[in-house]
MDAnalysis code that builds the backbone (N, CA, C; Angstrom):
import MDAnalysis as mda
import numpy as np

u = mda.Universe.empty(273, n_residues=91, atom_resindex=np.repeat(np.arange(91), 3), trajectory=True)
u.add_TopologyAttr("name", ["N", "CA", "C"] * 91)
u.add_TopologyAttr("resid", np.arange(1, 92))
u.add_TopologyAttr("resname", ["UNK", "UNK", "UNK", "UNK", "UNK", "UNK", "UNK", "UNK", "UNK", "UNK", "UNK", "UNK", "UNK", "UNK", "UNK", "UNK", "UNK", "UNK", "UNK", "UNK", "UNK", "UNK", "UNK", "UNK", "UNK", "UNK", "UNK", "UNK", "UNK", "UNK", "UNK", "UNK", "UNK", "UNK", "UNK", "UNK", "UNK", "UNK", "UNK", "UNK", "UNK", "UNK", "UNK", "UNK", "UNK", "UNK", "UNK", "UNK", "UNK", "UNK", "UNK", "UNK", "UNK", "UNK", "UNK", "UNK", "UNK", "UNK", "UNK", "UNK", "UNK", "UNK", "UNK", "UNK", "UNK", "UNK", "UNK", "UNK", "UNK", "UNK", "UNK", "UNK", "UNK", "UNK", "UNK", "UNK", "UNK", "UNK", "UNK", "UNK", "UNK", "UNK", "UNK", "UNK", "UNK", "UNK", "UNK", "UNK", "UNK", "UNK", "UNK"])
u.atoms.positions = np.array([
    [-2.267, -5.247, -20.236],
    [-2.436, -4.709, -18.905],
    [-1.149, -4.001, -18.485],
    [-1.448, -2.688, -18.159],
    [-0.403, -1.873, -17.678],
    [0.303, -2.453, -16.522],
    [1.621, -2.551, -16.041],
    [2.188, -3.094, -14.899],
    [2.226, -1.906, -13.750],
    [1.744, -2.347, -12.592],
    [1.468, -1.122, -11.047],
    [1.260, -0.643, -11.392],
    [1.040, 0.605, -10.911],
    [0.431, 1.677, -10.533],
    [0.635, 3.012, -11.840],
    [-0.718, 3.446, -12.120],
    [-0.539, 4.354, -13.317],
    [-0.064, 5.730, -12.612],
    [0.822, 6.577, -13.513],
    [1.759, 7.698, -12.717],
    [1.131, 8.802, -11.762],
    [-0.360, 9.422, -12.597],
    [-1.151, 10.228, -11.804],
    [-1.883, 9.549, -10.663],
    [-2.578, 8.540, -10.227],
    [-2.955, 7.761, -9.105],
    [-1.429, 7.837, -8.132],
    [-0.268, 7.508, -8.472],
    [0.875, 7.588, -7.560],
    [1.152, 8.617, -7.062],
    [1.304, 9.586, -7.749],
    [1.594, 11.397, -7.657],
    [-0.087, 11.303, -6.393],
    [-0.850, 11.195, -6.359],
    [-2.479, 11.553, -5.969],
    [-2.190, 10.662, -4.544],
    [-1.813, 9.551, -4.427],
    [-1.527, 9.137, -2.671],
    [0.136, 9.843, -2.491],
    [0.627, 9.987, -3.039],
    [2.444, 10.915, -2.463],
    [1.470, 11.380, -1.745],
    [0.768, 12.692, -2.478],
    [0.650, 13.871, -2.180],
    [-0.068, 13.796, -0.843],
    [-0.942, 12.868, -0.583],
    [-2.167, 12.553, 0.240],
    [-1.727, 12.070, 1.813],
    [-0.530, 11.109, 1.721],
    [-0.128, 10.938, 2.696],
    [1.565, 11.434, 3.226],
    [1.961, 12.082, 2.588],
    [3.482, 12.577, 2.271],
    [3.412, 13.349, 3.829],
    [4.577, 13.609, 4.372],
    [4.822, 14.422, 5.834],
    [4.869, 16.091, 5.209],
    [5.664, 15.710, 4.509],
    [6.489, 17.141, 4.099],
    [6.625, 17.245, 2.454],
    [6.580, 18.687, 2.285],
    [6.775, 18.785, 0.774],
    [7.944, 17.842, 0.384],
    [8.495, 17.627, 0.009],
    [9.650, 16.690, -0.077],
    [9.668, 15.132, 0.078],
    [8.566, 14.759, 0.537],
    [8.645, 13.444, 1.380],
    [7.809, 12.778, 0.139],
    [8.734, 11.670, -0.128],
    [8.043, 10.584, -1.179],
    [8.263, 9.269, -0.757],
    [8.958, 9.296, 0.596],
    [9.539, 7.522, 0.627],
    [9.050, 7.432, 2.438],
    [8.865, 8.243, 2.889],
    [8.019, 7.785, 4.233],
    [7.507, 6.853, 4.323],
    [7.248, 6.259, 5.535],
    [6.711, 4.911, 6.379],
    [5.584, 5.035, 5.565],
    [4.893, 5.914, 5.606],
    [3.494, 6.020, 5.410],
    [3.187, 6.100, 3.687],
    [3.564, 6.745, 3.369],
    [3.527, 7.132, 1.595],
    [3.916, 5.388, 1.272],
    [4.646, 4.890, 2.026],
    [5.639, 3.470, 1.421],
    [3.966, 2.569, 1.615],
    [3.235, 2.698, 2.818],
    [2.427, 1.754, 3.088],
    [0.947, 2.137, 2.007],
    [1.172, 3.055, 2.070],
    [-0.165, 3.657, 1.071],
    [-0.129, 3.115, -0.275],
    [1.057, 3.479, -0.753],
    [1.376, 2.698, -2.128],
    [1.229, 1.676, -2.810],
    [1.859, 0.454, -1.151],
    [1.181, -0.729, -1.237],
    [-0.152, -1.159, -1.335],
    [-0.745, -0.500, -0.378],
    [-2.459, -0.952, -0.295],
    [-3.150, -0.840, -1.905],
    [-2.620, 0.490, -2.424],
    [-2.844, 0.160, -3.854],
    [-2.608, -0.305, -4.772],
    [-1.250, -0.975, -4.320],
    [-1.274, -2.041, -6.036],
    [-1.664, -3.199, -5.142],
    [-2.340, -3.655, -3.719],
    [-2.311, -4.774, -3.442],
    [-3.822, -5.051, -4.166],
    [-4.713, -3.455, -3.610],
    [-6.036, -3.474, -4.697],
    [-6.089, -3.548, -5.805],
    [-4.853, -3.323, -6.285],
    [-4.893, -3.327, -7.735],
    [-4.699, -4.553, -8.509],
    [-4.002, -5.853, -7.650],
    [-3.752, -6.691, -7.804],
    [-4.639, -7.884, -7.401],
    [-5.797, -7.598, -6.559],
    [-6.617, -8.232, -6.033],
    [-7.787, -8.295, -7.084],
    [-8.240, -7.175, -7.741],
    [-9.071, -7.362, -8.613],
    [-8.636, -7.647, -10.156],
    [-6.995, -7.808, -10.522],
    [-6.995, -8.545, -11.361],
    [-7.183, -9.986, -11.012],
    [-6.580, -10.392, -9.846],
    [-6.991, -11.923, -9.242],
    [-8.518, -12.249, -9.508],
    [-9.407, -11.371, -9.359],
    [-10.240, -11.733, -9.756],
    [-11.280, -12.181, -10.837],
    [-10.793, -11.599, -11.723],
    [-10.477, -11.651, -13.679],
    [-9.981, -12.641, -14.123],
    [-8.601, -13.267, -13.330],
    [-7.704, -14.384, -13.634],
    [-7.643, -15.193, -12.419],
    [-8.157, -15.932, -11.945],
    [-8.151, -16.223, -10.536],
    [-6.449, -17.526, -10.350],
    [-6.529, -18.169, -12.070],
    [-5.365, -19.363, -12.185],
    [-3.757, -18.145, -12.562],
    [-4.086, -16.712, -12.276],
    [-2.367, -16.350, -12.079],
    [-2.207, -16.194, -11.068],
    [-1.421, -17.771, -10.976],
    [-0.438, -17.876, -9.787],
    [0.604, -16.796, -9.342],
    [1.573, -16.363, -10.677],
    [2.508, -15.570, -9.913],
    [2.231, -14.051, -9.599],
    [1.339, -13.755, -10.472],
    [0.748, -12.540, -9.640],
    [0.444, -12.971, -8.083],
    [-0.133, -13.907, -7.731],
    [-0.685, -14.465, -6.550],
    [0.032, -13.993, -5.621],
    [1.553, -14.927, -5.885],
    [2.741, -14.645, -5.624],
    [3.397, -13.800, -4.854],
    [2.823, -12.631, -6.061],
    [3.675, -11.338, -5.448],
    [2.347, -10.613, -4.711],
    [1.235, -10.686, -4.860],
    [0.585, -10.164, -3.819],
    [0.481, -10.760, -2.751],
    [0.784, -11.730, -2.600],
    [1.343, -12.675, -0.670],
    [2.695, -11.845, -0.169],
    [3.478, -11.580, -1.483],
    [4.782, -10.868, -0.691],
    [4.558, -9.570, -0.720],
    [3.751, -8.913, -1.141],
    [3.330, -7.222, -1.067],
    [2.716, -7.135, 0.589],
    [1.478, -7.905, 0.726],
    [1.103, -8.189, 1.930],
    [1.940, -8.135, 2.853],
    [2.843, -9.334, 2.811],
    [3.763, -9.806, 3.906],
    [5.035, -8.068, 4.675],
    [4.770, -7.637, 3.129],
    [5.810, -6.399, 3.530],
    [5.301, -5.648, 4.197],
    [3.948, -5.118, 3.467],
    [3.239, -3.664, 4.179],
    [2.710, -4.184, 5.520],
    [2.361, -5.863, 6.026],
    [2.865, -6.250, 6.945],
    [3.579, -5.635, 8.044],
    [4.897, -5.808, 7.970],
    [6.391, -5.713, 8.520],
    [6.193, -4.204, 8.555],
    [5.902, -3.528, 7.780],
    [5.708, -1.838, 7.560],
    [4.770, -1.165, 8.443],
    [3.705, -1.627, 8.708],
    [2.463, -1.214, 9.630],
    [3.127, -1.853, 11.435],
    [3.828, -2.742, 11.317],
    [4.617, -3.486, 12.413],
    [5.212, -2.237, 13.099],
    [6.328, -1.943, 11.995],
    [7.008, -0.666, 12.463],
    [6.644, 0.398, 13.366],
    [5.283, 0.674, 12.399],
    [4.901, 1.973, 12.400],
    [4.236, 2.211, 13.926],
    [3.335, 0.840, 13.831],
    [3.096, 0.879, 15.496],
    [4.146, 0.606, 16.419],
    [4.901, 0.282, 16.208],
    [6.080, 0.376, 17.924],
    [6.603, 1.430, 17.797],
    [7.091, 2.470, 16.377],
    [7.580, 3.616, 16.793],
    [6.763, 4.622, 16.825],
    [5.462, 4.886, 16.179],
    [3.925, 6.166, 16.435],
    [3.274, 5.467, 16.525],
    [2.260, 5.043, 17.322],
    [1.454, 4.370, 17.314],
    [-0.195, 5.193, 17.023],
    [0.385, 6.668, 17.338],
    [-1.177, 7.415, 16.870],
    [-1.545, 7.424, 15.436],
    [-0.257, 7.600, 14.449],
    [0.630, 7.624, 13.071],
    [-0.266, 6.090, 12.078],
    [0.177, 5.163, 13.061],
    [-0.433, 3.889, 12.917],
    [-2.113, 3.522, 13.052],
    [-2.399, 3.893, 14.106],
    [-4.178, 4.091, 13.769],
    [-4.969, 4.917, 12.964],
    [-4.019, 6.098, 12.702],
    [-4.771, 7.171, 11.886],
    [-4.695, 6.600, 10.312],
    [-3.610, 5.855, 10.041],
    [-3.324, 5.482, 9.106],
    [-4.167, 4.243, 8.552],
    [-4.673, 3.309, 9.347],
    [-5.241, 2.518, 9.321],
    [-6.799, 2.863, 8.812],
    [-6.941, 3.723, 9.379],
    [-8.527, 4.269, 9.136],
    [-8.906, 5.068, 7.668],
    [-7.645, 5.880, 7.654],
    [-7.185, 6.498, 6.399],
    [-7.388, 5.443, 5.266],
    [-6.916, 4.267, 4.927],
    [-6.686, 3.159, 4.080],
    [-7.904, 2.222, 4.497],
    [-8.894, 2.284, 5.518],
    [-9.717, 1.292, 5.477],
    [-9.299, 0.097, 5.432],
    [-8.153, -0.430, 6.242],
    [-7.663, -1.589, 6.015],
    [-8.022, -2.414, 6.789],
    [-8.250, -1.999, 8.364],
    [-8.588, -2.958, 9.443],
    [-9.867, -1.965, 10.240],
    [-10.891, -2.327, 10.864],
    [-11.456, -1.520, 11.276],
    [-11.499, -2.175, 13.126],
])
């Protein structure tokens, strides 16, 4: 099993949620990224349900993009709903 995210799927959300030509590390590109290896990590959980430390690190992937979506709403909060809907994360 390949580890995160394969290179063309990464290049394919940059591009998708990026501000600016240039922009690879934005609030947003940062939270997008996550949601996909958290999916990506959720359905190996489901294949292996006894790896724990994968477990692990998808409680602390969570916990971050967490803290990240936190952000995003106290400083844009329009940024933050659009984004939300974008990722299907909370409806």
């Amino acid at each position: 099993m390949s580890r995160g995210l394969d290179v063309d799927i990464k290049k394919d959300i940059i591009e998708k949620f990026r501000i600016n030509e240039k922009d690879s590390g934005s609030t947003e590109v940062q939270i997008a990224l996550l949601s996909a290896r958290i999916k990506h990590i959720t359905e190996h959980l489901k294949k292996h349900p006894k790896d724990y430390h994968s477990r692990k690190g998808l409680t602390s992937m969570v916990g971050k993009r967490r803290k990240m979506l936190n952000y995003l709403k106290s400083e844009r909060p329009e940024v933050y709903q659009d984004l939300l809907k974008k990722l299907g994360i909370r409806g």
